[in-house]
C-alpha positions as CSV (number, residue, x, y, z in Angstrom):
1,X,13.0,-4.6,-33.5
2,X,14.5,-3.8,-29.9
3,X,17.9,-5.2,-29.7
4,X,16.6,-7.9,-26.4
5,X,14.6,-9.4,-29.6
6,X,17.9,-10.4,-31.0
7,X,19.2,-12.2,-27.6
8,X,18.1,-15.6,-27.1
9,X,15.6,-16.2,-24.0
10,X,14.8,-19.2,-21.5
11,X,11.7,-20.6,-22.2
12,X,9.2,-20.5,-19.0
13,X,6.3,-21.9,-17.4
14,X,3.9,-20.4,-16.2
15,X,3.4,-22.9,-13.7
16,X,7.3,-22.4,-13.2
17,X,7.0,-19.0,-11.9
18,X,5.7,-18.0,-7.7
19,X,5.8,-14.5,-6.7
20,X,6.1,-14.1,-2.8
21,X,4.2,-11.5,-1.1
22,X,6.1,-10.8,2.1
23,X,9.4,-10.9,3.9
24,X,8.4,-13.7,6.1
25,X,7.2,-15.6,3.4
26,X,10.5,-14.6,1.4
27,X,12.1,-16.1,5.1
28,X,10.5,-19.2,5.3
29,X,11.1,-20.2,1.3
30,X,14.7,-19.3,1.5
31,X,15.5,-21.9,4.9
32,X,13.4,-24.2,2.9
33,X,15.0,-23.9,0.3
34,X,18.5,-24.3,1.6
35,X,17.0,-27.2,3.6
36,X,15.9,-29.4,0.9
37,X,18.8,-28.6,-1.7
38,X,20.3,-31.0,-3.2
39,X,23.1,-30.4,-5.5
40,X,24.0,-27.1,-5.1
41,X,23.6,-23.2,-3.7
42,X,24.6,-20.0,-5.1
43,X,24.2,-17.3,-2.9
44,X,24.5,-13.3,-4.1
45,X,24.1,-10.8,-1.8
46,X,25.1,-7.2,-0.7
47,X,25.4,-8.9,2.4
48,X,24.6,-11.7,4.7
49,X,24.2,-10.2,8.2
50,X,25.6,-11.1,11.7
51,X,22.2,-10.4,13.2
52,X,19.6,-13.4,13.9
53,X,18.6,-13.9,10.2
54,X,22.1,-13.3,8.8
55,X,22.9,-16.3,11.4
56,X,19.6,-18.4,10.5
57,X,20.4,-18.6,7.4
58,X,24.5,-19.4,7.8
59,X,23.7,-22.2,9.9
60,X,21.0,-23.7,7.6
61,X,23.8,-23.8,5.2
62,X,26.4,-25.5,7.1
63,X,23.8,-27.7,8.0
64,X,22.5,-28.7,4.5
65,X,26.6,-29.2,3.6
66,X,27.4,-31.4,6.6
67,X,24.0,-33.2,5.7
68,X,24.9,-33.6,2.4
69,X,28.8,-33.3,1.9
70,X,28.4,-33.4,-1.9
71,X,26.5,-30.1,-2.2
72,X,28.2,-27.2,-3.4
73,X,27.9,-23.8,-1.7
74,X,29.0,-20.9,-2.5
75,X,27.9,-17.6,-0.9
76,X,29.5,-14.3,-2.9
77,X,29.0,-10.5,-0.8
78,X,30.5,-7.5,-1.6
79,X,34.1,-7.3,0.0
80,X,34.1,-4.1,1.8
81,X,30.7,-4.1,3.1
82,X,31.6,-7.6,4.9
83,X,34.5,-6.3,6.4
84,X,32.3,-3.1,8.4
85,X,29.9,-2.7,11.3
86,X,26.3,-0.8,10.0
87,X,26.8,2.6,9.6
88,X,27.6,4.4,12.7
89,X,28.3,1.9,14.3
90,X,31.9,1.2,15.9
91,X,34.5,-0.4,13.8
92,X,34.7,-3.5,13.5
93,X,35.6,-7.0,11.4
94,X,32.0,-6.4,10.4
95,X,29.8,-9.9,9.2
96,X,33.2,-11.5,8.4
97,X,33.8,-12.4,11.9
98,X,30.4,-14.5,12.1
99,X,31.5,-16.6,8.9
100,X,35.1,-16.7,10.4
101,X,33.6,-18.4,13.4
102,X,31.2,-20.5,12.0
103,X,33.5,-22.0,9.7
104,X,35.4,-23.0,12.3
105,X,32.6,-24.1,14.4
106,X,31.3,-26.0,11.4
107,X,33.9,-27.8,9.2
108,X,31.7,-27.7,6.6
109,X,31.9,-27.2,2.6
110,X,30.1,-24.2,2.4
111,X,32.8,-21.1,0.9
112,X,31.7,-17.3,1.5
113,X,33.6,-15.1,-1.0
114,X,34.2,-11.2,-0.8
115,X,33.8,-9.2,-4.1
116,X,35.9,-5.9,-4.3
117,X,33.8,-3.9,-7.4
118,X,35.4,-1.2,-6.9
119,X,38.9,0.3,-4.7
120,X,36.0,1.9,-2.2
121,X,32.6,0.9,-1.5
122,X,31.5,4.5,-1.8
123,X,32.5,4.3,-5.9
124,X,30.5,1.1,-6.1
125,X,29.3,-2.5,-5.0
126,X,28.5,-6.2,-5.6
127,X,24.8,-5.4,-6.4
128,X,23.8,-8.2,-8.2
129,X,21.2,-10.2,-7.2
130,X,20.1,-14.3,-7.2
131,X,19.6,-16.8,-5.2
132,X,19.9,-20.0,-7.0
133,X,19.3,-23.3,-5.4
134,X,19.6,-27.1,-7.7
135,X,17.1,-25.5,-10.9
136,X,15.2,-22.9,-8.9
137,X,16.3,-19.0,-9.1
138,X,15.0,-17.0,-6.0
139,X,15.3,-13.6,-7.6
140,X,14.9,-10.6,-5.5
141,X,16.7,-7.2,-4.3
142,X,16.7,-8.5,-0.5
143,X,19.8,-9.1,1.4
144,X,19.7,-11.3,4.1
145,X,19.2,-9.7,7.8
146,X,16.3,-9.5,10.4
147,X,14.4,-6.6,8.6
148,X,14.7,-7.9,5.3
149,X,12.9,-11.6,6.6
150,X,11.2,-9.8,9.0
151,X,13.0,-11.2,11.9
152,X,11.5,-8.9,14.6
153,X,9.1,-6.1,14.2
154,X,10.0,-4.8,11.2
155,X,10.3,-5.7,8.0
156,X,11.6,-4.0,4.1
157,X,9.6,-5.0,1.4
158,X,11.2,-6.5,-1.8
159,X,10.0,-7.9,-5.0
160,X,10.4,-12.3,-4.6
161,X,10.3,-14.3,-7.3
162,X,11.2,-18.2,-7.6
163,X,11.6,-19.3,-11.3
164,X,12.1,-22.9,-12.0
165,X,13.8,-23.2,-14.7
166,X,17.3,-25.2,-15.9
167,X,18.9,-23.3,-17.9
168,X,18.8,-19.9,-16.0
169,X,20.1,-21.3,-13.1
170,X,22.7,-22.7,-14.8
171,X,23.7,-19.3,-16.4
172,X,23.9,-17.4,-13.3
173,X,25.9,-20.8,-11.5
174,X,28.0,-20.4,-14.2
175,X,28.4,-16.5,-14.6
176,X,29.4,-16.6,-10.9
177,X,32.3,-19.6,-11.5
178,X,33.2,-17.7,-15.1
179,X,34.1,-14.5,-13.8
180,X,34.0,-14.3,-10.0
181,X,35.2,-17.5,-8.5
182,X,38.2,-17.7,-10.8
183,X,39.4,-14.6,-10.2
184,X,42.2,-13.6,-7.8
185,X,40.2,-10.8,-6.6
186,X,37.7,-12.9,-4.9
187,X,39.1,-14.1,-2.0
188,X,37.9,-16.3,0.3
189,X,36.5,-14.4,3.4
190,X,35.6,-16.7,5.6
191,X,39.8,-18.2,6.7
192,X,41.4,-15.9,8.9
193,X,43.7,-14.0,8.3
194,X,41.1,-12.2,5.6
195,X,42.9,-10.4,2.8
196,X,42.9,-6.6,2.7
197,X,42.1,-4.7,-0.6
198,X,45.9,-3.9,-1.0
199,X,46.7,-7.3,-1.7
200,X,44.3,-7.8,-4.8
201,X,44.0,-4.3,-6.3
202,X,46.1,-5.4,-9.3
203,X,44.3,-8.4,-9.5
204,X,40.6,-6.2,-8.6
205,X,41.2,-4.2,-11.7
206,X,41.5,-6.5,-13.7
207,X,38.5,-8.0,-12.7
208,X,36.7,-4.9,-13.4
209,X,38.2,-5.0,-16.4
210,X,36.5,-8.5,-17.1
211,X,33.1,-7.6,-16.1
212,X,32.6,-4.7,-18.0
213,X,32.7,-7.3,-20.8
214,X,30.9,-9.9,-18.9
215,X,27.9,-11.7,-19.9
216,X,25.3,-14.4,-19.1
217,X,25.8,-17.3,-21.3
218,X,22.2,-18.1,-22.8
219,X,24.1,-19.4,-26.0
220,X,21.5,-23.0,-26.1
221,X,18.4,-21.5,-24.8
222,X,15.1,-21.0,-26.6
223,X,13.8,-17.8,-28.0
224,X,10.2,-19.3,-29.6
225,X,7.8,-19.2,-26.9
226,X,5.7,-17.0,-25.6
227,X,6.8,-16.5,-21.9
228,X,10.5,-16.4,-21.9
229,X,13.2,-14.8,-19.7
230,X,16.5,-13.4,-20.4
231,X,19.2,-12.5,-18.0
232,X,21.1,-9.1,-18.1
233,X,24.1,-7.5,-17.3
234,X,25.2,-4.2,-16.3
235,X,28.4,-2.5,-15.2
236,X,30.1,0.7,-16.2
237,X,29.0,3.5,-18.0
238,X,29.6,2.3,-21.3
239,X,28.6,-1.0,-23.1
240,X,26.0,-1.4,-20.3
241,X,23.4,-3.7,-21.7
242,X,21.8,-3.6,-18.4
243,X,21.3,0.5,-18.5
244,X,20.6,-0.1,-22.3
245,X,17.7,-2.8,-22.0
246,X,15.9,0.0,-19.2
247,X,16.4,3.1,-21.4
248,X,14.5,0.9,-24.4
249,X,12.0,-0.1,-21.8
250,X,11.3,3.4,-21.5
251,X,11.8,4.5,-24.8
252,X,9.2,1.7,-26.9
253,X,6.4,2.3,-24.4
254,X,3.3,2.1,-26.5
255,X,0.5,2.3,-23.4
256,X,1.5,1.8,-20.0
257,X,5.0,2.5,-18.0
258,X,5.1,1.2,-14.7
259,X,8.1,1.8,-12.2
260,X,8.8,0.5,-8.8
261,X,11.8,2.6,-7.2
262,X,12.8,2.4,-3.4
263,X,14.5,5.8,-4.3
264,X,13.4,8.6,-6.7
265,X,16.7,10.1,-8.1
266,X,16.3,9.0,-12.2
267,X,19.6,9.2,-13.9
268,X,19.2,12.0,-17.0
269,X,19.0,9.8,-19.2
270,X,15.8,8.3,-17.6
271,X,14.1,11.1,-17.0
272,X,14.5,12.8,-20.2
273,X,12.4,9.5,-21.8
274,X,9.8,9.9,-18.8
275,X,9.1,13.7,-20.3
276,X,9.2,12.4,-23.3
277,X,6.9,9.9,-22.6
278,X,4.3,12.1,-20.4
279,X,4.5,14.9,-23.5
280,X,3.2,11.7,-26.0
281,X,0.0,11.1,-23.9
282,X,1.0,8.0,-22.7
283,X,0.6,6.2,-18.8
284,X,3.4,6.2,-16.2
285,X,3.1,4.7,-13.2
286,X,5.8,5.3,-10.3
287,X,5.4,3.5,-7.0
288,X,7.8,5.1,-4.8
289,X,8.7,5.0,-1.0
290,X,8.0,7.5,1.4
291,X,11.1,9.1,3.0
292,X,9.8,7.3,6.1
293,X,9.9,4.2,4.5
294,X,13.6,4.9,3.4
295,X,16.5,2.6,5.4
296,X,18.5,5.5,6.4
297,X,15.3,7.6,7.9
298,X,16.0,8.7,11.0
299,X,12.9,9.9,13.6
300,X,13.0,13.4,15.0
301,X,12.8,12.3,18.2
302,X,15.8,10.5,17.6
303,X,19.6,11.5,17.4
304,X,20.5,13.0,14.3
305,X,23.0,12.0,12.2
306,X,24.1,13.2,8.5
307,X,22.8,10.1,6.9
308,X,19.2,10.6,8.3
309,X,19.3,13.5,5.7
310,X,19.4,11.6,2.7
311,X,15.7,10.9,2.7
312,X,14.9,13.9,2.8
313,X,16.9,14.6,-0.2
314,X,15.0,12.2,-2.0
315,X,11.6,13.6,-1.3
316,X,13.1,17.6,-2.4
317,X,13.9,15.3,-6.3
318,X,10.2,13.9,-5.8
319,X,8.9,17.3,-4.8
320,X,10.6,19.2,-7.9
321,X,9.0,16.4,-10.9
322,X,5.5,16.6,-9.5
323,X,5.8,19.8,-9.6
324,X,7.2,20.0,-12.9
325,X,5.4,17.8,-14.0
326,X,1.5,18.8,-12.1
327,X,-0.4,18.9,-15.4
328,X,0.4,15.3,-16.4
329,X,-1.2,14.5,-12.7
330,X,-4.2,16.2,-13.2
331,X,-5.1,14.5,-16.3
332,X,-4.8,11.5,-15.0
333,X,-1.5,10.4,-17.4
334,X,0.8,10.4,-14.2
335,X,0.0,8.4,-11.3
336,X,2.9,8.6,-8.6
337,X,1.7,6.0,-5.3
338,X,3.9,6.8,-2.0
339,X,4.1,3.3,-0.5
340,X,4.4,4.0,3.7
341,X,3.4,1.0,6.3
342,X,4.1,1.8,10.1
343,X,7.5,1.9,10.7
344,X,8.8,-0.4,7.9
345,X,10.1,0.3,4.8
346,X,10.7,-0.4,1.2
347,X,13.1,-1.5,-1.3
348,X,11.2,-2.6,-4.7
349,X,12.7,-2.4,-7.9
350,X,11.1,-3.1,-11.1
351,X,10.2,-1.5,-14.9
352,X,7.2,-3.3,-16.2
353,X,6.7,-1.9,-20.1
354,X,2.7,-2.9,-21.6
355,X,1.6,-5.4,-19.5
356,X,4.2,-7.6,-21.5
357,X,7.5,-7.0,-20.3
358,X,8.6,-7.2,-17.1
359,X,11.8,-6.5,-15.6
360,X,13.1,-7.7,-12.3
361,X,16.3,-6.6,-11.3
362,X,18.3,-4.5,-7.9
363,X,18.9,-1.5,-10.2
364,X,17.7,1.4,-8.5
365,X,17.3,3.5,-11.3
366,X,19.3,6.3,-10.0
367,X,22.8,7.6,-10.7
368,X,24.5,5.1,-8.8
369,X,22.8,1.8,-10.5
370,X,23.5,3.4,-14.0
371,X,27.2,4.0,-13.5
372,X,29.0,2.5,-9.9
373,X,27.5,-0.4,-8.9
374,X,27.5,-3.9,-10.4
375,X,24.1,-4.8,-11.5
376,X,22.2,-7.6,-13.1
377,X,18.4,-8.2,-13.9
378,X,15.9,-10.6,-15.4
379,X,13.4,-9.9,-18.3
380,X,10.5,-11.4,-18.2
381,X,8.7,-11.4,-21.5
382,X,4.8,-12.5,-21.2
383,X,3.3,-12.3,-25.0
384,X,0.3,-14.6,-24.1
385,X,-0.4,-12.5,-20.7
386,X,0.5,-15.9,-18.7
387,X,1.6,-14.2,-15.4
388,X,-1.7,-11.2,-15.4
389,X,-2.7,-12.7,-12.7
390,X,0.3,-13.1,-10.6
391,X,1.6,-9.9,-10.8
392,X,-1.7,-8.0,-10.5
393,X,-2.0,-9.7,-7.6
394,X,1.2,-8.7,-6.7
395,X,0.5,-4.6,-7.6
396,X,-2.8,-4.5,-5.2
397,X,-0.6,-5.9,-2.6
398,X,1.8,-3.3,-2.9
399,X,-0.7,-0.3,-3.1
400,X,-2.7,-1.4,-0.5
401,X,-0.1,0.9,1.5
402,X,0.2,3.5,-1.0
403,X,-1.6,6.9,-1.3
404,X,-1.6,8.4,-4.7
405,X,-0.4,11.9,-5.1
406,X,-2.3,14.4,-6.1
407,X,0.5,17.3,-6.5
408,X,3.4,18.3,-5.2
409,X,1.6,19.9,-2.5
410,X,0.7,16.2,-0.5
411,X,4.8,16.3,0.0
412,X,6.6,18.1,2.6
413,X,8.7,20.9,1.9
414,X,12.1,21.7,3.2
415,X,11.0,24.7,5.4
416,X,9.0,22.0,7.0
417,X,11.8,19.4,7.6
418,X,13.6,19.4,11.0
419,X,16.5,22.1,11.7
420,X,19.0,19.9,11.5
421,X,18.0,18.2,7.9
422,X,17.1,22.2,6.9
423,X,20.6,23.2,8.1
424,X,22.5,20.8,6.1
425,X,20.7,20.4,2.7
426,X,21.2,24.2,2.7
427,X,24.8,23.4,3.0
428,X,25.1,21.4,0.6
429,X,23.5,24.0,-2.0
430,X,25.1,26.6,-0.9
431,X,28.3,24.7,-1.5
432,X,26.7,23.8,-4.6
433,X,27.6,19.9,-4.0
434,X,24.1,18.8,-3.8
435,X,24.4,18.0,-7.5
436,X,27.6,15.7,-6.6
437,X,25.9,14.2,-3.9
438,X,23.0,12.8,-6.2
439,X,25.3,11.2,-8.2
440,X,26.3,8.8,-5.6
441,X,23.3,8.3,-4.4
């Protein structure tokens, strides 16, 4: 029996479940949302963006609080990232200006909180994901800025799902209260003067501390029916039942693996059970983005910057598994799609296991998920094949901007990559820090 059997699940409704199939639509369900609450919003986010959306969405807030004075709502982003400008950009107070100002503008009820996961942002972030409004969970890896609603001519495509349902929403309300808003390292971000890190690092470690024992209390749900859902989480390299759940996922794959990864960089771990997995006949299915499609891709025709080379360094991984891996492509067991639409890009995550499991979560099953970054997910279990439809639906959407490889050969190589990209990723071997690199990214 896999040890998730042992955890009791939320039961669900079929009819309880919607799967969004854009970023506008994602846009327009989230101001609705917000719009029509009544009792109370949980945001979590990477980040809630001083840009049109990021401001959008800020004022639909203040607006449903000074509407509705008894709503609760809470907005929790990672504590470093709110206190920067984009990278490359000039320095900054970053987004916590905007909800500075609005505040005051406002008076309203609505609190934005700051979470420091780690002493520097570069050893790890507030990656969990949820947006939960009265009984409905909006769950999907989009933050909130223009390209993630597609305010503008661009959009990044996420996975979007609403789930109705009580109980859920109630555990991650009450995750959020247990062990974030209680604790002294979350400070308010939205009062001037903000806090710096140095006045809550004790208070930040103990916190992390606290999470790496964390949990989401499911204690009175149901585990009986058919379609049920169980929330995850993960943080640390140790004791991660996050990391755990995925690696079983993998590991008790009787037909059919299928994978959605923004960025293809498996932790060891992983891609041991994919060999092992390809070497006992059965399917895996990888639907990856194309480096063009990545958020740090930088044109040619464009300045470069040492960022722009991290795509790149994605596609050399990609490039080395087909590769190693060309027989199970040509006999059909390996199907790797490269998603690529104009100039926008993508960020899905997802490990679906038989048609029957289905997880949803921000984890980018790479180094950094598995062992820096606070994550969280949801697993959808679907005995009685409730949600096909929905999520087959979902699929053809997705590849109907996909190409499916046919070797390593349909990639670009590095003597192909422009001199500045060429210059530096030989660097970085050469240095033999490329290996280092990878683990943070």
């Amino acid at each position: 029996m896999a040890f998730w059997q042992d955890i009791p699940s939320f039961d669900l409704a079929s009819e309880g479940v919607e799967i969004l199939s854009s970023a506008k639509q994602y846009h327009q369900r989230l101001i609705s949302l917000i719009q029509h609450a009544k009792s109370r919003i949980y945001i979590t986010a990477l980040y809630l963006q001083d840009d049109d959306a990021g401001r959008e969405v800020l004022a639909a807030l203040h607006q449903a609080s000074l509407s509705n004075p008894e709503l609760e709502v809470n907005v929790l982003v990672d504590f470093h990232r709110a206190q920067r400008g984009l990278i490359g950009a000039a320095k900054s107070e970053g987004n916590a200006a905007l909800y500075c100002d609005e505040l005051d503008n406002h008076q309203s009820n609505v609190k934005i909180f700051g979470v420091p996961v780690k002493g520097k942002e570069l050893f790890g972030v507030l990656h969990l994901k949820g947006i939960v409004i009265d009984d409905a969970l909006l769950y999907s890896g989009a933050s909130i800025n223009n390209v993630y609603m597609n305010v503008g001519d661009k959009y990044r495509l996420d996975r979007y799902f609403i789930l109705q349902q009580p109980g859920l929403a109630d555990s991650f309300c009450n995750f959020t209260n247990d062990f974030l808003l209680s604790s002294d390292a979350v400070p308010r971000i939205d009062i001037r003067p903000i806090p710096k890190y140095n006045s809550i690092k004790v208070a930040q470690r103990q916190l992390m501390k606290e999470l790496r024992k964390g949990r989401y209390n499911i204690e009175s749900a149901n585990s009986d029916t058919s379609l049920n859902v169980r929330p995850f989480l993960g943080f640390g390299r140790r004791a991660n039942k996050l990391n755990r759940l995925i690696k079983t996922l993998f590991d008790t794959t009787e037909n059919e693996l299928l994978l959605y990864t923004p960025y293809f960089n498996f932790p060891a771990p992983l891609l041991r059970s994919l060999r092992r997995l390809l070497k006992q006949g059965k399917q895996v299915t990888i639907v990856v983005g194309d480096k063009t499609a990545n958020d740090f891709y930088i044109p040619p025709e464009q300045p470069f910057s040492k960022i722009g080379a991290l795509p790149y360094l994605y596609e050399t991984i990609l490039f080395k598994f087909l590769k190693s891996n060309r027989k199970f492509i040509q006999s059909g067991s390996l199907k790797v799609y490269l998603w690529k639409h104009e100039s926008n890009s993508f960020h899905l995550k997802g490990v679906s296991k038989d048609g029957q499991l289905h997880l949803l979560s921000g984890h980018n099953l790479n180094p950094r998920a598995w062992g820096l970054d606070i994550e969280n997910g949801i697993l959808i279990e679907d005995k009685s094949h409730k949600l096909d439809a929905l999520l087959l639906k979902e699929k053809q959407e997705i590849l109907q901007h996909c190409r499916l490889l046919s070797s390593h050969d349909d990639l670009e190589s590095i003597q192909d990559y422009p001199q500045p990209v060429r210059k530096l990723l030989g660097q970085a071997k050469r240095v033999k820090v490329d290996f280092i690199i990878k683990r943070f990214i």
